[in-house]
N, C-alpha and C positions, 0 to 999 in steps of 0.2 A: 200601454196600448189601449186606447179605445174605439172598438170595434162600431159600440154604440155611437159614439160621435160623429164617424167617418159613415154611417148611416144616415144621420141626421143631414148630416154635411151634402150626402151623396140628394137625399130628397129635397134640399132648398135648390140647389140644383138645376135636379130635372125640371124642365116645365118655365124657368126663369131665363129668359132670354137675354139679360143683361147679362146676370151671374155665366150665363152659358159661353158667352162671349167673354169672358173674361179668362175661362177655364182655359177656352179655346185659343187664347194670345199663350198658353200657356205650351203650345207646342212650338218645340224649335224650329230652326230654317233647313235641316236635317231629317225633319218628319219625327222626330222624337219627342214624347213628351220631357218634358222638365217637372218631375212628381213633388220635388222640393218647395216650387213656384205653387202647382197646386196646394200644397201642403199649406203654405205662408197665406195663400187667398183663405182658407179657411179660419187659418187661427185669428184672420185679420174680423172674423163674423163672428169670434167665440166660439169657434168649437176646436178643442182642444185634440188635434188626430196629428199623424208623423204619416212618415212615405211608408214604415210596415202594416200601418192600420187601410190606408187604401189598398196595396197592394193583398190585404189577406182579403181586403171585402170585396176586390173585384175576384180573386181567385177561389170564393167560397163556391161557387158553382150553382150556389142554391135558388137564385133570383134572377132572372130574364135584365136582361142588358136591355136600356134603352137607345133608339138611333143616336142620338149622343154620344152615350158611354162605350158604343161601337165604334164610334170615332177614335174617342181617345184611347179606347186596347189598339185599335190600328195604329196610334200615334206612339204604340210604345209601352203603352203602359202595360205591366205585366202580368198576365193573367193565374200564374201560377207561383210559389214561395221555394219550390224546392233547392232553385238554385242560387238562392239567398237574395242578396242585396246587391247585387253585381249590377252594374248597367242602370242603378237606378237613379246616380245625379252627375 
């Protein structure tokens, strides 16, 4: 797990409007995200992150959510780990 990566990942990101849109194709027809999909767009830029490394970094609590990133917890993504990996592809 790389926590650091899915950081990195999370910052090119924000702010990039193409990457945003792409994140964005990444919610299903369901309202769900597909975190697998997100997971694949990152590795595809080198950074080396899984569906547990985002799911611990959106659920650290530690860091303000961007209107973006409150998109995609809306869309599903999971904000918390307790209930493991359930629901996530």
């Amino acid at each position: 797990m790389s926590i650091d990566a899915a950081q990195a990942f999370r910052k090119q990101v924000n702010g990039n409007q193409a990457l945003e849109t792409e994140v964005r194709s990444c919610v299903r027809q369901d309202g769900s995200l597909d975190v697998d999909a997100v997971v694949t767009l990152g590795k595809q830029r080198g950074f080396n992150i899984e569906a547990a490394d985002l799911v611990a970094l959106f659920g650290a609590n530690d860091d303000e959510l961007s209107d973006f990133e409150l998109e995609l917890v809306s869309a599903g993504l999971p904000t918390q780990c307790n209930g493991g990996m359930q629901g996530m592809s």
